[in-house]
N, C-alpha and C positions, 0 to 999 in steps of 0.2 A: 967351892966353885963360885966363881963371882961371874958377872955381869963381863964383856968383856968392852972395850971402849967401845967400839961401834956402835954393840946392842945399846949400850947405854945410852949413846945419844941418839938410837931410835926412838927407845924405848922412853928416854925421856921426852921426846917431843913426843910421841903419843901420849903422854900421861899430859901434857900442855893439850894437845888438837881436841885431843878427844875427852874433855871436861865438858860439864853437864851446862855451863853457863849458858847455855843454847834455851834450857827449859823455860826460861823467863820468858818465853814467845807465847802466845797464845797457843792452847791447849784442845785438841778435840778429846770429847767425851764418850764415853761408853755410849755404843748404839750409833754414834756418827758415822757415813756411809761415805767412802773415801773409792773417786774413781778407781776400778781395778786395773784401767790400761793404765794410767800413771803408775799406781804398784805396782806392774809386770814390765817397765822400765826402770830398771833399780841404775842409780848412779852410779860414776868411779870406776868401769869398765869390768868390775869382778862379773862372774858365770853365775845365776842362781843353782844351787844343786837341787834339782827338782826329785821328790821322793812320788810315785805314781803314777797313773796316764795321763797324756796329754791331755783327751780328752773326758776325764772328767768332771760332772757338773760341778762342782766346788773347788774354790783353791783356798787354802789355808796356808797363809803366809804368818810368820810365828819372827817378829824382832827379839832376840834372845842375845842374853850377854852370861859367858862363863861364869864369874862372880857374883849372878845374883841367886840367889835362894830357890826365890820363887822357879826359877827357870830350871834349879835344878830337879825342885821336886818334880815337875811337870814329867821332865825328860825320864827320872827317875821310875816313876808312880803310875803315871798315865798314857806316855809316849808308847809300849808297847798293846796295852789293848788299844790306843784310839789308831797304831797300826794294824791289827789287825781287823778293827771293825771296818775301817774307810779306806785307807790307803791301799789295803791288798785287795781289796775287794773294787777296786774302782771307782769309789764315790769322791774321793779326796785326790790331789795333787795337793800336796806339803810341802813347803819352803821354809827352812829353816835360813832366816837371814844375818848379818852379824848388824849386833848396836853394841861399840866395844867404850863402856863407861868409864874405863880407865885402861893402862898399860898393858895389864894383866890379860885384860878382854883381849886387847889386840893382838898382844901375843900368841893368845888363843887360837885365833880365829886365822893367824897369820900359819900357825902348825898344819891346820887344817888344810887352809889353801894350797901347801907346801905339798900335805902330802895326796892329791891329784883325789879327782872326783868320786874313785870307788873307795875311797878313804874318808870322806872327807867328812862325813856320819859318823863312824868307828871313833874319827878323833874327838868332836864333839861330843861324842855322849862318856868317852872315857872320863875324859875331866869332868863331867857334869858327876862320873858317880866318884870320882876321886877329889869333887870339890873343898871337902872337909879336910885332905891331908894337902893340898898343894896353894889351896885358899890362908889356910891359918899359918902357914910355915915361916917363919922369920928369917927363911933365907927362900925366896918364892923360884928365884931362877934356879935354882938347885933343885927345887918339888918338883919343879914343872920338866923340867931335864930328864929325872926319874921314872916322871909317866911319859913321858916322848921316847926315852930308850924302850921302854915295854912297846911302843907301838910301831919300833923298827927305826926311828930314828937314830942316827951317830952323831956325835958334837960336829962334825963337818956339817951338815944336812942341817941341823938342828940350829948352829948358826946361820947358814944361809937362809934357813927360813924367816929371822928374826933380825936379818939386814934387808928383805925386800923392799924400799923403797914404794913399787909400785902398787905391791897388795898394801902397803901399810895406805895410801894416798887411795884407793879404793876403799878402805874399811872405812875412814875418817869420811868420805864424798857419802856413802849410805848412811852414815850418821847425820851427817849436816841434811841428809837430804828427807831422811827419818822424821827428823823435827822440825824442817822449816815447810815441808811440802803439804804430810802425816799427821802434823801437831800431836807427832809419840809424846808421851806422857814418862815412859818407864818401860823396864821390861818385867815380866815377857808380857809384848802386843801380838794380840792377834788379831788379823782381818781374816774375815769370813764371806768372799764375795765383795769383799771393802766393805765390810760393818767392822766397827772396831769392839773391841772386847781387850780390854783390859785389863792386868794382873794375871795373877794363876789361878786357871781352870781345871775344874775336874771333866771326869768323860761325861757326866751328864748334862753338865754345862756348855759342852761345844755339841754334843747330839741334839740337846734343845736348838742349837742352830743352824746344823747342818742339815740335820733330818728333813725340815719343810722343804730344803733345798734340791732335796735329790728327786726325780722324778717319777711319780706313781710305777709300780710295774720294771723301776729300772734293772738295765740287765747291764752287767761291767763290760766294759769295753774288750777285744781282744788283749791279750798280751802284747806288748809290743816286742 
């Protein structure tokens, strides 16, 4: 199964849009504090998919790209206790955003979008743990096919997600907007309240951040 023209000449202007040649910009550092209301207007017209309550005191917003390592282990290793310490309990609203570093990413993130908001976690963390067979495959749209049928995708579906036009021109606007606004570095970034924190963290490493954050005595918000 090959690439079919379309895809390809999405897919190949995404692998052109969405190169890294942007990083040559000036760079923030670990610990630089990036207003939150500019972070909670994400570019390119995409929905953030928000994991948590509205209102609680921290928001962790997490730029992550399918193809990188670091981002897998995170998802892999830590994403399920740092959900159950903060997110279910109130402390945390979580944002997992897309920074798509090449084709691969955007097609990723383009599945995701495709397949509507109560999915749209499920498809991200599949490919994070099937990174190793759809990452290394020398025929990648064939991998990637593979675990999109597992997630109820059909080659109808499956192409339409990977012709959208306007999610591909939303992933590439939070990219450009990622690195010229953000001075993202790489993935995975996270802001913590806009402190940025760079690279992959473990849970002790985002507790040492969040924790001061949350307030004496807190009690989790209702359910929504």
């Amino acid at each position: 199964m090959k690439f079919n023209r379309r895809e390809t000449i999405i897919l190949a202007a995404a692998a052109s849009a969405l190169s890294l040649s942007g990083l040559s910009i000036a760079q923030a550092a670990e610990g630089d504090v990036i207003d939150v209301s500019k972070l909670m207007e994400p570019a390119g017209g995409l929905i953030d998919h928000i994991e948590g309550h509205a209102e609680a005191p921290v928001t962790v917003i997490e730029y992550a790209s399918p193809t990188c390592p670091h981002c897998a282990s995170f998802h892999n290793s830590v994403y399920e206790p740092f959900k159950a310490d903060y997110i279910d309990t109130g402390k945390v609203r979580f944002i997992v955003r897309p920074f798509a570093r090449n084709a691969l990413d955007a097609a990723i993130f383009m599945l995701a979008e495709a397949a509507g908001p109560e999915h749209y976690h499920e498809v991200i963390s599949t490919y994070f743990r099937t990174q190793n067979d759809w990452g290394m495959s020398d025929k990648p749209r064939d991998a990637i096919f593979a675990v999109a049928q597992q997630l109820g995708f059909t080659e109808e579906t499956f192409n339409a997600a990977l012709t959208n036009q306007d999610t591909l021109n939303g992933i590439e606007a939070l990219k450009n907007q990622a690195l010229e606004e953000f001075k993202l570095t790489g993935t995975p970034t996270f802001y913590v309240n806009g402190k940025t924190l760079s690279g992959g963290k473990t849970l002790e490493q985002l507790a040492a951040e969040i924790d001061p954050l949350v307030p004496a005595g807190f009690v989790a918000p209702a359910a929504e």
